[in-house]
N, C-alpha and C positions, 0 to 999 in steps of 0.2 A: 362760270361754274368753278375754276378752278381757287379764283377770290373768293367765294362760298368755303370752298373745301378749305384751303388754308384759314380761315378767321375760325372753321368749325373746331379745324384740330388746335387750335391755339387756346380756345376757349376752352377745350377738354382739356388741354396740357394745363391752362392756369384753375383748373378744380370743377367745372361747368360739366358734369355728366350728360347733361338734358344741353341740347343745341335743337334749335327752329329759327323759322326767318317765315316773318308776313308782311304781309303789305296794312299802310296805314287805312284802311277803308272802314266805315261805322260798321260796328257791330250788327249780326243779324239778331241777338236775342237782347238789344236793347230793352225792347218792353219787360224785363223780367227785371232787370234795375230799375227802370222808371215804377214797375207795381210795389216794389219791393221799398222804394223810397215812399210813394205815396200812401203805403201802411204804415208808415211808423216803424218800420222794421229795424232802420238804423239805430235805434235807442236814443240817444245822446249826444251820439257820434254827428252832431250839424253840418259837420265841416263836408261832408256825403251828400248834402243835398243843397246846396246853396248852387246858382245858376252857374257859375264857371265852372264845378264839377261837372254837372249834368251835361252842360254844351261839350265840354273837351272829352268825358266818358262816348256821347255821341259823337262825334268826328274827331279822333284822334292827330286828323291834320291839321287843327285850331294850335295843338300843342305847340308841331314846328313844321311849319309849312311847306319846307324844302323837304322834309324828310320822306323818302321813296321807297326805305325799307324797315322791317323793324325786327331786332334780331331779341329771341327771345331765351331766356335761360335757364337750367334750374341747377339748384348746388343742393347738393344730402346735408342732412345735419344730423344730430350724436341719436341714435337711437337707444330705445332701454334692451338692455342683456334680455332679459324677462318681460314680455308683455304682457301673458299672466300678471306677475307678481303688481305691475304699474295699475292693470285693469282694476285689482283687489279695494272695491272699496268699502271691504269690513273693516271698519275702522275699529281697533282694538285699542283701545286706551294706553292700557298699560300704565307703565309711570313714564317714559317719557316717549307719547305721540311725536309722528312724524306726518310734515306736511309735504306735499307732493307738487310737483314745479314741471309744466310742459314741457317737454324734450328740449325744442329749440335752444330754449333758454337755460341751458346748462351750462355751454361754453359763452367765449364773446359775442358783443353786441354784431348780430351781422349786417346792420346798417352802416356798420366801421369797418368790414372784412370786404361784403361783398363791390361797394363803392371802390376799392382801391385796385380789385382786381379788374374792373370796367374799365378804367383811366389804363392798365396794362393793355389791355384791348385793343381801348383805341389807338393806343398807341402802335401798336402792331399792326392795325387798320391802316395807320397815317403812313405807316414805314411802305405796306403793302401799294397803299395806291400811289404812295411819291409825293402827296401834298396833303394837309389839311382837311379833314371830312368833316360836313356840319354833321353833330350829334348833339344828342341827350339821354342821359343815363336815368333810371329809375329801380330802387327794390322798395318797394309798399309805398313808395314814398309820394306819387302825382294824382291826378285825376285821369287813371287807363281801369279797363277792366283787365285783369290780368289776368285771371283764370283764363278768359273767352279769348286771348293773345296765345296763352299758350296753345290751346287748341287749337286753332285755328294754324298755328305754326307746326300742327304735329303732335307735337309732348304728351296729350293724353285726352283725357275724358275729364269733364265736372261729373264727381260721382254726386250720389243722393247725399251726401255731406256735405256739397257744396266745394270738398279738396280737389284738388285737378288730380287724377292719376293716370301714373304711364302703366302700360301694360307690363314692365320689364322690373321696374323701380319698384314700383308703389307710390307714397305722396309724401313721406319726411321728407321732402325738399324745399328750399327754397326758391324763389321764382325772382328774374331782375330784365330788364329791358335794356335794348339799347334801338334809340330812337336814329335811323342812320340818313345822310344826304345823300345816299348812293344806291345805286340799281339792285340787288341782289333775288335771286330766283326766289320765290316762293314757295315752301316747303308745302305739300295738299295738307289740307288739315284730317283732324282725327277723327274721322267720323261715327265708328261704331260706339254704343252703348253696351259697354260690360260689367254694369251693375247688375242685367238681369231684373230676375223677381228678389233678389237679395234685399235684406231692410234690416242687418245687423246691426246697422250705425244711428237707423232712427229708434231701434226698441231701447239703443243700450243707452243712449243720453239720459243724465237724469232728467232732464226739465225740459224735453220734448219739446226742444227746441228747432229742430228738424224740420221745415217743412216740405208739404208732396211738390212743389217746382223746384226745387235744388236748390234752396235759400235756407238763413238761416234767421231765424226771427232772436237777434241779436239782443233784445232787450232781457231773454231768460237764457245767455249761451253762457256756459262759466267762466270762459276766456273773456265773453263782452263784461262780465258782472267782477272781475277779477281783476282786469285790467283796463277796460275802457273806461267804465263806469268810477266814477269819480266822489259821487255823495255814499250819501246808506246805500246799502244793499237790500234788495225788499224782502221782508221778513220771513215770506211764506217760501222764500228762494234757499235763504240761509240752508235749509238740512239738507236740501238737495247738492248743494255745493262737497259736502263730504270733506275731505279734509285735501282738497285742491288748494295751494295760498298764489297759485302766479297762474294763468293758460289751463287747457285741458288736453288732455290727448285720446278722449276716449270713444270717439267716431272714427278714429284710424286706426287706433290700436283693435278693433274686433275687425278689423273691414281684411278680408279673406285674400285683399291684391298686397297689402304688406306682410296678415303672417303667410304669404309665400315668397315674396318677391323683395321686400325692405330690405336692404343693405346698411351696414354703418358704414358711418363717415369717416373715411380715412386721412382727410382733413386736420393737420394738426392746429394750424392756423382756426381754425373752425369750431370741430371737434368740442366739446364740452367735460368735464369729469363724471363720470357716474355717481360721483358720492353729493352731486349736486340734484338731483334727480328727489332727493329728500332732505326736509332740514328740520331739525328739532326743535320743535315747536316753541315750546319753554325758553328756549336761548334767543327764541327768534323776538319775542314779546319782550326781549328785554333789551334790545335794541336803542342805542342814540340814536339822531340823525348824524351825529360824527360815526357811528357803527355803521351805521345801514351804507352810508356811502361812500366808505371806506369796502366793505364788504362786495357791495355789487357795482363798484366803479366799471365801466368798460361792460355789461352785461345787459341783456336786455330789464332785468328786475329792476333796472332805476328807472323804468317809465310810471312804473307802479307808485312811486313815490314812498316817502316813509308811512306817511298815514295811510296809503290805500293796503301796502304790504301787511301792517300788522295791521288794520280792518280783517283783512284776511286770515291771516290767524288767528284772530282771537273767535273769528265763525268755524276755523277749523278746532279748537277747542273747545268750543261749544257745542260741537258734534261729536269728539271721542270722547271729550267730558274725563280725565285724566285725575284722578284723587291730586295728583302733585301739583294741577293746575289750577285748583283752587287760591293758593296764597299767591301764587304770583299773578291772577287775575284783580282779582279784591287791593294788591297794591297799585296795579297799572288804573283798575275804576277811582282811587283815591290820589293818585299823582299823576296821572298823564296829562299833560300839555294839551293834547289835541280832541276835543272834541268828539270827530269823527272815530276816532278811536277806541274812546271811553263807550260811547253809543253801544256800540259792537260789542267790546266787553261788558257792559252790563247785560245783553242778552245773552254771551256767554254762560254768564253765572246763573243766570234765568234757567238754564236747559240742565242747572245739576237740583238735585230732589232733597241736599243735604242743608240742613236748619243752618248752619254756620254764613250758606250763601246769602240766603234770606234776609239776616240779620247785616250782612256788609249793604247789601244794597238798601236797606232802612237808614242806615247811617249812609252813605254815599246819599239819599236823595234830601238828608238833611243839611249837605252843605252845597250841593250841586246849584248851580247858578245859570249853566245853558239850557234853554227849553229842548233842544232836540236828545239832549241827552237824561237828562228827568222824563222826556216820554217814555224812554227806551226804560230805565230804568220802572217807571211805574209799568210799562208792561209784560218787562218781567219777574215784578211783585204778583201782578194777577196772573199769571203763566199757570 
């Protein structure tokens, strides 16, 4: 116990709020992954259901055999000042729209943050037992269930949104493992459900996405359609998405354990700026690939890639529909490099009522050359 206690206070001292410890044993709601895979629920995401995931999601011990305990984690990230103002998806044009970017990803990438504070860890581990510990570290990164680790360790509840939450935090955290060679007590897990008859987080999704076993049917989630999702976006998705361009945050932002209980991150290493939280639409579609990755080096928006990011804005312009994003539309459907891109904007232009759009995308489909982009184009001719 007393090994427990110190690795707990050491983890809170290097930024780790959340501290649990389980054992590696297979999950008892496996079957809710395996139905969940077997729907299609993944979307795209293959890499979730190919046989090494499934075997090592099922016995954890596949991972690393020696390992006897598993110490689980969670770290806060930048929260918005105003949940209101974040929740607001009246999108008002204006002249210059703003797109709206999930919390997480305000500040640095924390696949860069949270890894190096593990290896401190261990370290403290190695010091602590006098030799060598077999481990493995993980944040989003393996084939674990994480949510059902943390619970199981304590940390909280899978609420009806699928987020783990603590009764004391709420669920702006992020979640990391440490897979250990050494004996440590087992923290009882979480067992009560304090969702209740609550169901703010399934009404407020746009695209009810939400399903009744705690899952998320990823193929219509804004965050899967934002950032997993890699081709188009499906059509009838687009107006739902509102002017989201990276994640979503809007099944936590109404869920009644954060606005009591959310803290921000006091994390500077961490931490994100608020003024990243929105980005100007117009500036954002004018992006190089030498802007864009100069711009969100170090952050999580470079997983989005350049074409998925401005895919994304050009659907969040397609929905405030902004008088000033007309001209800078109608150049990106006549110069953009990428396809994927173009596609988007063309249905951009689609969703405005104004004869000037009409007439770019006649001339755009007179020199256009890719089919997936003349379809988009011819359908938002007949729109």
């Amino acid at each position: 116990m007393a090994l427990k206690n110190a690795i707990g206070a050491e983890a809170k001292r290097l930024g780790f709020k959340l501290v649990g410890v389980t054992k590696p044993d297979p999950p008892p709601h496996l079957d809710i992954y395996e139905n969940w895979i077997d729907q299609a629920r993944h979307g795209e995401m293959g890499y979730l259901s190919t046989d090494r995931a499934r075997t090592r999601r099922a016995n954890p011990s596949l991972i690393m055999p020696e390992c006897n305990s598993i110490l689980v984690l969670g770290m806060e990230h930048t929260l918005p000042e105003s949940f209101q103002e974040m929740l607001d998806l009246e999108i008002s044009g204006g002249q210059f729209p703003t797109g709206k970017i999930a919390s997480y990803a305000w500040g640095p990438d924390y696949h860069e943050v949270i890894p190096e504070r593990l290896e401190q860890l261990i370290a403290f581990i190695h010091d602590q037992v006098g030799e060598p510990v077999p481990y493995r570290t993980y944040t989003d990164t393996g084939p674990i269930l994480e949510r059902e680790l943390a619970q199981r360790a304590g940390l909280g509840w899978i609420g009806k949104n699928t987020c783990l939450i603590n009764p004391l935090r709420g669920s702006f955290f992020l979640l990391a493992e440490l897979f250990l060679g050494i004996e440590l007590e087992a923290d009882p897990p979480f067992a009560p459900d304090r969702c209740g008859s609550c169901t703010r987080c399934i009404e407020a999704c746009p695209t009810g996405c939400i399903l009744s076993d705690r899952t998320i049917d990823a193929s219509q989630c804004i965050s899967y359609l934002t950032i997993e999702l890699k081709g188009p976006i499906p059509e009838d998705l687009r107006p739902k998405i509102g002017n989201w361009i990276f994640g979503c945050d809007i099944c936590q932002l109404v869920c009644p354990w954060n606005l009591r209980f959310a803290t921000a991150n006091q994390d500077r290493e961490l931490a994100g700026e608020l003024n990243q939280a929105r980005q100007q639409l117009l500036d954002e579609l004018s992006l190089s690939n030498k802007d864009f990755n100069h711009k969100f080096k170090g952050t999580p928006l470079k997983r989005a890639k350049r074409r998925g990011y401005l895919r994304n804005v050009a659907v969040a312009l397609g929905n405030s529909r902004p008088a000033a994003g007309i001209q800078p539309l109608v150049h990106s459907l006549l110069n953009e490099a990428e396809p994927l891109i173009r596609g988007h904007v063309a249905w951009a232009l689609g969703q405005y009522a104004e004869t000037v759009t009409k007439k770019s995308l006649v001339k755009a489909a007179g020199v256009e050359r890719d089919p997936y982009v003349l379809k988009e184009i011819e359908a938002a001719l007949s729109g």
